[in-house]
C-alpha positions as CSV (number, residue, x, y, z in Angstrom):
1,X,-51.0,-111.9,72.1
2,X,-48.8,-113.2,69.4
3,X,-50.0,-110.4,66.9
4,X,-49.2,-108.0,69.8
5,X,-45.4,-109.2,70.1
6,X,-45.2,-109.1,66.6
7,X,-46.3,-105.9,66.6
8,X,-43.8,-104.7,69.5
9,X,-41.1,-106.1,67.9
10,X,-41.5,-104.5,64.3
11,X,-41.8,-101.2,66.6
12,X,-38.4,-102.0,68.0
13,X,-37.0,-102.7,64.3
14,X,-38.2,-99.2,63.2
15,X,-37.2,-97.7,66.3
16,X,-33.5,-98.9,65.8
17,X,-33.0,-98.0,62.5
18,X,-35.0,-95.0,62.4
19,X,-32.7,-93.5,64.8
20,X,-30.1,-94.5,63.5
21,X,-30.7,-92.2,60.4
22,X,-31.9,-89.6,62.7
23,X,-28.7,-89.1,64.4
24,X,-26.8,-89.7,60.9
25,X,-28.9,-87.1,59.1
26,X,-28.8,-84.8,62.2
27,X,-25.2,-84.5,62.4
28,X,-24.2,-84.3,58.7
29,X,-26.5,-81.5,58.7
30,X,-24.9,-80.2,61.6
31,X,-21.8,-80.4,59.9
32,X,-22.6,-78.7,56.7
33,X,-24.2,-75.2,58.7
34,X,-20.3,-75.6,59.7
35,X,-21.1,-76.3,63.8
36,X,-18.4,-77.2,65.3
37,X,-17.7,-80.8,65.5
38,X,-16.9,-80.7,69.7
39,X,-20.2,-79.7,69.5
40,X,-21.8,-82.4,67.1
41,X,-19.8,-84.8,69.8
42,X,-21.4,-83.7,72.5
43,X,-24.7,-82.2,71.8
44,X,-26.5,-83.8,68.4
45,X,-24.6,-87.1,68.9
46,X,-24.8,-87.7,72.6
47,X,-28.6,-86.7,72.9
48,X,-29.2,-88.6,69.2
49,X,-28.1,-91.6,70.9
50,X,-30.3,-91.4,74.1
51,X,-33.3,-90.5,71.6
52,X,-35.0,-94.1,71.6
53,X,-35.1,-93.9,75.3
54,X,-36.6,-90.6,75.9
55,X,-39.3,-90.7,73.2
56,X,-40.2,-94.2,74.0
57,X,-40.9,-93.0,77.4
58,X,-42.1,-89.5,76.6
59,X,-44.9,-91.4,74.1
60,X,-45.7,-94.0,76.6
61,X,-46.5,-91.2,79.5
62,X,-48.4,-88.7,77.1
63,X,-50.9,-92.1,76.6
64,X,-51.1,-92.6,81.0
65,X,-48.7,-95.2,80.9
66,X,-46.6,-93.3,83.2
67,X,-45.3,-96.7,84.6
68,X,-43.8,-98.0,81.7
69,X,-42.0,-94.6,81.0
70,X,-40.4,-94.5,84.2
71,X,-39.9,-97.9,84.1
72,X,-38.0,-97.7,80.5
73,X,-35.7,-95.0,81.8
74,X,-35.2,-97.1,85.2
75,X,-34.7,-100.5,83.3
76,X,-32.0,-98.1,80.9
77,X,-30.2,-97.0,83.4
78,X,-29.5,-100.1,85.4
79,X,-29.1,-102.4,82.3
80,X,-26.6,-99.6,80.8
81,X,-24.6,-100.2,83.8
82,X,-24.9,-103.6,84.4
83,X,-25.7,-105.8,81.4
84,X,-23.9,-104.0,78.8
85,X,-20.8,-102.7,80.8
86,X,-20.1,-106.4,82.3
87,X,-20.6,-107.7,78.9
88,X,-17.7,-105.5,77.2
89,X,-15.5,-106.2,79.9
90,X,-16.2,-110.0,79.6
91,X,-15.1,-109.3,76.1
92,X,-11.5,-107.6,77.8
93,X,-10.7,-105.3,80.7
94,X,-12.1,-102.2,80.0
95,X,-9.7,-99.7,80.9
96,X,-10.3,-95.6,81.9
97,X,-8.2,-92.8,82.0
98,X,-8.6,-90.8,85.6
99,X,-10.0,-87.7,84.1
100,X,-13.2,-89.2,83.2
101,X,-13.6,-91.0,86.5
102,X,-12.8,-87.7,87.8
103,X,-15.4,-85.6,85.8
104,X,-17.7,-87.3,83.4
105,X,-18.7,-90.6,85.8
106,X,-19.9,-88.3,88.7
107,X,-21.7,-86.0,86.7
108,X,-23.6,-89.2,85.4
109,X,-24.0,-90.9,88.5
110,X,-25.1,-87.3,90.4
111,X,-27.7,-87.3,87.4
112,X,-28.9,-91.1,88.3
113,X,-29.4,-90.1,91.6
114,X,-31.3,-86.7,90.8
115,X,-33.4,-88.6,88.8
116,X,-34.5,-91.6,91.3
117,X,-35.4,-89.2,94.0
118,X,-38.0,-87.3,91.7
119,X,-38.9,-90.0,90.3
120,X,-39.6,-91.5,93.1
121,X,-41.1,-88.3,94.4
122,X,-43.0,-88.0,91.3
123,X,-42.5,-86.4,87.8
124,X,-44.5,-84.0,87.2
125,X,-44.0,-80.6,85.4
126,X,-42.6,-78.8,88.1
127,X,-40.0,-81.9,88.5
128,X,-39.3,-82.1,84.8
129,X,-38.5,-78.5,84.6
130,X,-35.8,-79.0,87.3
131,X,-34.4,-82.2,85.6
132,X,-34.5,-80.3,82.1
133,X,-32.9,-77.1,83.5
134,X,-29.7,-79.6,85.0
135,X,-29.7,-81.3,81.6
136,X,-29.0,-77.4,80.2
137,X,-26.2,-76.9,82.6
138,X,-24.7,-80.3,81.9
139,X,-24.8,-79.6,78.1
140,X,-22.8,-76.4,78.6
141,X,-20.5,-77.8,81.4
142,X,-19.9,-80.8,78.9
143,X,-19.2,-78.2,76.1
144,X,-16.9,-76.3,78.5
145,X,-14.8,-79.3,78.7
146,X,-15.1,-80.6,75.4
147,X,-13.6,-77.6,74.0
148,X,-10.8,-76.8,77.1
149,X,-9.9,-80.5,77.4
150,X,-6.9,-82.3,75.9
151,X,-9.6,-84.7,74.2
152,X,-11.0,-81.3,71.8
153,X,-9.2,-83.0,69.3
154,X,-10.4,-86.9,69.6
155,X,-13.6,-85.9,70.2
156,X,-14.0,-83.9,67.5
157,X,-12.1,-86.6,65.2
158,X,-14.9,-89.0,66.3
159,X,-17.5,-87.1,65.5
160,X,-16.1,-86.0,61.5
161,X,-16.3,-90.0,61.4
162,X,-19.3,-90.8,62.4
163,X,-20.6,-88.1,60.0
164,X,-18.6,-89.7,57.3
165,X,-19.8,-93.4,58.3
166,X,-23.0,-95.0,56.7
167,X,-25.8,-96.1,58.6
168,X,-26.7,-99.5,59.2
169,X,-29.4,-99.8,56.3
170,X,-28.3,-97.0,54.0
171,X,-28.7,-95.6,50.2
172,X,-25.9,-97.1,47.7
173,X,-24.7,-93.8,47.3
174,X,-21.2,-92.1,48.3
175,X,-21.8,-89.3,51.0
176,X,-20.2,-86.7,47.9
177,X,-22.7,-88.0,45.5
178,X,-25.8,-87.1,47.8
179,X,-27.9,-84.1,47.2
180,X,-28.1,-81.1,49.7
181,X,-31.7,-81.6,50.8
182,X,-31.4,-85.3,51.6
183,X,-29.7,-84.9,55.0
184,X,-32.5,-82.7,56.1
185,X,-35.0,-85.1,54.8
186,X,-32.9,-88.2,56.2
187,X,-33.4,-86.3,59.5
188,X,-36.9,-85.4,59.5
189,X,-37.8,-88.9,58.6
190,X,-36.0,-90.8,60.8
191,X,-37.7,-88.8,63.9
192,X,-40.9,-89.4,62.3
193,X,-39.7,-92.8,62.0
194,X,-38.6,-93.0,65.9
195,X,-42.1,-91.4,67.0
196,X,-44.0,-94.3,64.7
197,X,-41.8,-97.2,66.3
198,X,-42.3,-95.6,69.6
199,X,-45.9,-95.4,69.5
200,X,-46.2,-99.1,67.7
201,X,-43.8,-100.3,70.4
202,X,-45.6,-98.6,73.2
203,X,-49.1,-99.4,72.6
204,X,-48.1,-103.0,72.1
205,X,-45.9,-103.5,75.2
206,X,-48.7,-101.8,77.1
207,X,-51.4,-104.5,75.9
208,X,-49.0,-107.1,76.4
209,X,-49.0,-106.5,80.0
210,X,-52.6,-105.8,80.3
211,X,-53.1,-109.2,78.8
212,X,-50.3,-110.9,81.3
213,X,-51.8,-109.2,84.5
214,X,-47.9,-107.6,84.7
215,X,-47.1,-104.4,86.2
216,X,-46.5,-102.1,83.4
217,X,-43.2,-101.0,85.0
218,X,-42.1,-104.5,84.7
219,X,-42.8,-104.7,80.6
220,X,-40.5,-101.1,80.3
221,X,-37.8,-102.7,83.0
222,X,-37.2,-105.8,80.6
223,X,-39.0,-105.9,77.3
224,X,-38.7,-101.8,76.2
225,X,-35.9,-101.1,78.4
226,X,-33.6,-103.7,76.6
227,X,-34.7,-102.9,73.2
228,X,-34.5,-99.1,73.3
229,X,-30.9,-100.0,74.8
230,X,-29.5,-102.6,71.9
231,X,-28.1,-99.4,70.0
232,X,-25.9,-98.7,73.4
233,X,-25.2,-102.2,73.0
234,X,-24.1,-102.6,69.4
235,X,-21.9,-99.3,69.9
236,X,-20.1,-100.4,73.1
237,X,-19.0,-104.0,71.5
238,X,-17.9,-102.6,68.6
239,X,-15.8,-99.9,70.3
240,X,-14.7,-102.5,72.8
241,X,-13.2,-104.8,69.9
242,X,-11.6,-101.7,68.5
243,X,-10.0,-100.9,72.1
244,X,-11.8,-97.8,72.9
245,X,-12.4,-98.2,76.6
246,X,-13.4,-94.7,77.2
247,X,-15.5,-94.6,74.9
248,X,-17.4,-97.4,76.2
249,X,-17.3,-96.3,79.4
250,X,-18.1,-92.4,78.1
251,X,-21.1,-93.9,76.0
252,X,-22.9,-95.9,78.9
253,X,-22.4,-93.4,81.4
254,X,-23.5,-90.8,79.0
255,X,-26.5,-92.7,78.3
256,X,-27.9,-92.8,81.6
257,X,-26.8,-88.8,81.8
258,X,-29.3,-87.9,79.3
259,X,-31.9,-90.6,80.1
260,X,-31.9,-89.3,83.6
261,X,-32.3,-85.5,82.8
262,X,-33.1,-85.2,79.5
263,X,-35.6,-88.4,79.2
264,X,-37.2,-87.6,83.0
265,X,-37.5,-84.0,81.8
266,X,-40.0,-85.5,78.8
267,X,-41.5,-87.6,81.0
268,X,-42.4,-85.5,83.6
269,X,-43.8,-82.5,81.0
270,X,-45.7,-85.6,79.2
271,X,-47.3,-87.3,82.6
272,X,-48.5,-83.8,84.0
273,X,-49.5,-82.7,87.5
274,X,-52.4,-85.1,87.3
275,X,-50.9,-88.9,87.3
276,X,-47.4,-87.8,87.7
277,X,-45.1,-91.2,87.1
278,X,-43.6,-92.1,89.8
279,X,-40.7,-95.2,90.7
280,X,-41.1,-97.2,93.7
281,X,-38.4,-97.2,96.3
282,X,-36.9,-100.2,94.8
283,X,-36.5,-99.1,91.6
284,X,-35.0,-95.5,93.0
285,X,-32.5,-97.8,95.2
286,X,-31.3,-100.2,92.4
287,X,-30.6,-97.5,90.4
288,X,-28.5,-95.9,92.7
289,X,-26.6,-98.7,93.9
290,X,-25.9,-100.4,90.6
291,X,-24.5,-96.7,89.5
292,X,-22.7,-96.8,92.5
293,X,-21.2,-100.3,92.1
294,X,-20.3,-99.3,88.6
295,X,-18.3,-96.2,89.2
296,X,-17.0,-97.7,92.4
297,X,-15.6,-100.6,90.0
298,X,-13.8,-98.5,87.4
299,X,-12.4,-96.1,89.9
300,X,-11.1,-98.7,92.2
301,X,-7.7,-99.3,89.7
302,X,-9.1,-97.9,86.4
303,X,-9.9,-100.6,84.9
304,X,-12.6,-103.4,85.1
305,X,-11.5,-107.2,84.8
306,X,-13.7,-110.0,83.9
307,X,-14.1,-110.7,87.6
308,X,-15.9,-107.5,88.1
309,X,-17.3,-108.3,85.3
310,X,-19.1,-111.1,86.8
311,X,-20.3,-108.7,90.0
312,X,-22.2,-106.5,86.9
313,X,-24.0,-109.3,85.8
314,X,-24.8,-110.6,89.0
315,X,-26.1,-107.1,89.8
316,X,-28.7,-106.9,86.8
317,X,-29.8,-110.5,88.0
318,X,-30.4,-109.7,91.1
319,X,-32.3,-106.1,90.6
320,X,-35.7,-108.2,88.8
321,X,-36.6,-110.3,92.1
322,X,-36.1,-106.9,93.8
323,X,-38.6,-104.9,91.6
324,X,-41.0,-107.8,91.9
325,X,-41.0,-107.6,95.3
326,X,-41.8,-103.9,95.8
């Protein structure tokens, strides 16, 4: 048991960092075939991000653990929402500008919600070619805005710094100095690297349960759920302290965007029609609500005080008895 926590948690490690230089390498050589940097923003760094989530789950369903992928994406989503949003606002108010209330929250929330139903219905191939399809359409509606919106110019100003920025664990180099085949290399290993923590994380979290007598979709609601999500973490504290609200609020609800339609898309392709995975009504409801409560929150003045803050935390708390008793 020991050797098998051991085991998970050198998984997460390489999982962290792996994707880390995934999403690094990904977008510098997104930036050197000259693609446009509203579309680094949005595309190569927004999914990048999510990656951890989606392969973690994708992996555990292609091995029958349908109920820890589901449960990864579930846990995700809720924690994204709860845990991590009510801890940057404990940190101070987090406040929103009306347009993405108006656009970007709903679309994420509308993607939750798509999600738990076939989820809950089942994902299967049928139901991850629908979620994958709406994950298209909200790429290109995101793109549409991106490039129409008075934030072109932010967002693509983010995104030409992150592509500047080293990664946590990186090469004493300066980014000039650095041949042209290492960002393509820097890319294709850090997704082998993210597959290899995946499956080391997977296999591990799986035993672990087996060995507890605990539902698998309890291991990927806590144990993988919160690991694949300490990048989120680490990103919306540090944008917090640098008083980038929206982008807090835009990377969480983003998050769950992808993981819902993107992530349930791989899942539901991986399970197949056979032992599609499946969320119990719970799970499906807890979702919704604690996406509700969040976007409820923030829209309610724009901003979210450490007394709402509170209400977050208490929501994640109270979402574990809940699954336990489904």
């Amino acid at each position: 048991m020991v050797f098998q926590i051991l085991l998970a948690a050198a998984g997460l490690v390489v999982l962290t960092f792996a994707a880390d230089h995934l999403v690094l390498g990904s977008s510098r050589l997104a930036e050197r075939i000259r693609i446009s940097p509203v579309v680094v923003g949005v595309v190569v760094i927004g999914l990048g991000t999510s990656a951890p989530e989606f392969l973690v789950s994708g992996v555990a369903a292609a091995r029958g653990d349908t109920d820890l992928a589901v449960g990864n994406i579930a846990g995700s989503n809720i924690l994204n929402l709860t845990l991590i949003l009510g801890v940057a606002a404990l940190a101070g108010s987090v406040v929103v500008t009306s347009q993405v209330i108006r656009r970007e929250v709903p679309l994420a929330v509308g993607a939750v919600v798509l999600f738990a139903f076939l989820a809950w219905a089942g994902l299967s191939p049928v139901t991850g070619a629908v979620l994958a399809a709406a994950g298209a359409g909200v790429v290109l509606l995101l793109l549409r805005w991106a490039s129409q919106g008075r934030g072109n110019q932010e967002l693509a100003d983010d995104a030409v710094e992150f592509t500047h920025a080293n990664a946590t664990v990186d090469v004493p180099v300066t980014l000039s100095r650095l041949p042209g085949w290492f960002e393509p290399v820097r890319a294709i290993l850090g997704l082998a690297g993210v597959l290899a923590g995946a499956q080391l994380l997977v296999a591990n979290a799986s035993a672990i349960a087996t060995d507890l007598g605990v539902p698998q979709v309890i291991i990927g609601f806590t144990l993988v759920a919160l690991g694949t999500s300490l990048p989120e973490l680490v990103t919306t504290v540090q944008a917090q302290r640098r008083g980038e609200s929206d982008l807090v609020v835009g990377n969480l609800f983003g998050s769950n965007l992808f993981n819902s339609l993107i992530g349930g898309a791989v899942v539901g392709f991986a399970s197949g029609s056979a032992s599609p995975g499946k969320a119990a009504v719970a799970l499906s409801v807890a979702m919704i609500l604690t996406a509700g409560l969040a976007w409820a929150l923030l829209g309610r003045g724009l901003i979210l005080t450490r007394v709402e803050a509170v209400a977050l935390l208490a929501a994640y708390a109270l979402t574990m008895p809940l699954l336990l008793s489904a």
